[in-house]
N, C-alpha and C positions, 0 to 999 in steps of 0.2 A: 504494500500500500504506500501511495506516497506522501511526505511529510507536508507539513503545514504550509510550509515556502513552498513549495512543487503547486500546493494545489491553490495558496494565493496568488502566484504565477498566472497560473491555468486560467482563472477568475478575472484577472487584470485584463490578460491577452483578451479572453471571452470578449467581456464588456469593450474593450477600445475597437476591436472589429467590430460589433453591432454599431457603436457608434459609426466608423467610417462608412456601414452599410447604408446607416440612415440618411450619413450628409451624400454620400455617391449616389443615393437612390432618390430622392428628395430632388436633387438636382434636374440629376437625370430626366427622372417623370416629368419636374417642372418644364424643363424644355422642350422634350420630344413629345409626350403625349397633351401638354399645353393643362394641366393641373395648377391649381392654387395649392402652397405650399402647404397645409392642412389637409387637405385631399393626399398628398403625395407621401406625407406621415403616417397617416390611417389607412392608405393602402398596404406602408411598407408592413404594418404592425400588424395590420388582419393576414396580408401573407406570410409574415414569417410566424406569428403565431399558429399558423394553419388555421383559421377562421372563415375566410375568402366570404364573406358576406354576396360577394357578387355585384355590387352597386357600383363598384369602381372595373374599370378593367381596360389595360390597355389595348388600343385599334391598331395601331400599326406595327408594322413586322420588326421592327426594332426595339418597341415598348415588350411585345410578346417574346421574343427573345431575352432580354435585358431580364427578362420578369420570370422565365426559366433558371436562369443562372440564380436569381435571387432568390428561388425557393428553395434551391441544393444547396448554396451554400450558406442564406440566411437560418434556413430551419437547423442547420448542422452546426451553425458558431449558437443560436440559441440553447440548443439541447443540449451543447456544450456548456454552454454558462450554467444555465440549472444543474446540470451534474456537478459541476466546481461547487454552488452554493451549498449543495446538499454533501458534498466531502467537508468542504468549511465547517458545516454544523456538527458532521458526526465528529471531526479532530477538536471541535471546542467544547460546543454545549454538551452532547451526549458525552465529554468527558468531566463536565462539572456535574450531572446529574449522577453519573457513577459514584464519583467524589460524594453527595451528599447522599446517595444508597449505602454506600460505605459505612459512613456514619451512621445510620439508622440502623443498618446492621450490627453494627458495635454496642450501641444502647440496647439492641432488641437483646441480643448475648449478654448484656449486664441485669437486665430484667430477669430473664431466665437463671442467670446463678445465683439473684436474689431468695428464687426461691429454691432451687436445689439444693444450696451450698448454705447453711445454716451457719457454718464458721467462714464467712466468707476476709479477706483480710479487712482492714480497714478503711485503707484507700478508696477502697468497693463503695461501702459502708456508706462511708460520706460523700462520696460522688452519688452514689443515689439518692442523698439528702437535697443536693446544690440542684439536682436537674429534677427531683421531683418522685415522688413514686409514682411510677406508672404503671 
């Protein structure tokens, strides 16, 4: 699996192609298919989203060209991003929720030899005073 820089990497590159996609395609449409630049953003977004609403669509053989390219390789730097996000989350947060399972487990095991261990040492004792009887 790769480490936390490999996969912020990944996330950086993701995201600065989408962006280049949007101003290349943005452009693009505004010229050749003759779109207002709002039009030419909510095209790019329903296509790369795979949405295609169908209200928008390019007419001439260079918009419909231009607009094959941009669903191989918009939909492939998208899917990439959301895989990066979701590697981001499992090397951070699902590693802080581990960390606080940890701890519940530890208290759940001090609970537990509260009541098994009748001589338990002291430390025990008073650490189950400070956090509470549970």
């Amino acid at each position: 699996m790769p480490d936390l820089r490999d996969v912020l990497k990944n996330l950086y590159m993701s995201v600065a192609l989408l962006c280049i996609i949007y101003v290349v395609g943005t452009v693009f449409y505004h010229h050749v298919e003759g779109w207002s630049y709002l039009d030419c953003v909510y095209f790019i977004t329903t296509t790369v989203a795979t949405v295609g609403y169908g209200d928008l669509h390019p007419v001439t053989p260079l918009g419909k060209m231009f607009t094959i390219g941009l669903i191989l390789v918009g939909v492939s730097i998208a899917l990439s991003a959301i895989y990066s996000i979701a590697a981001y989350r499992e090397r951070t947060f699902d590693q802080q929720l581990l960390n606080r399972l940890s701890i519940l487990r530890n208290l759940t095991s001090l609970h537990g030899l509260r009541h098994e261990d009748k001589k338990k040492p002291k430390f025990l004792q008073s650490l189950g005073q400070k956090i509470g009887e549970v």
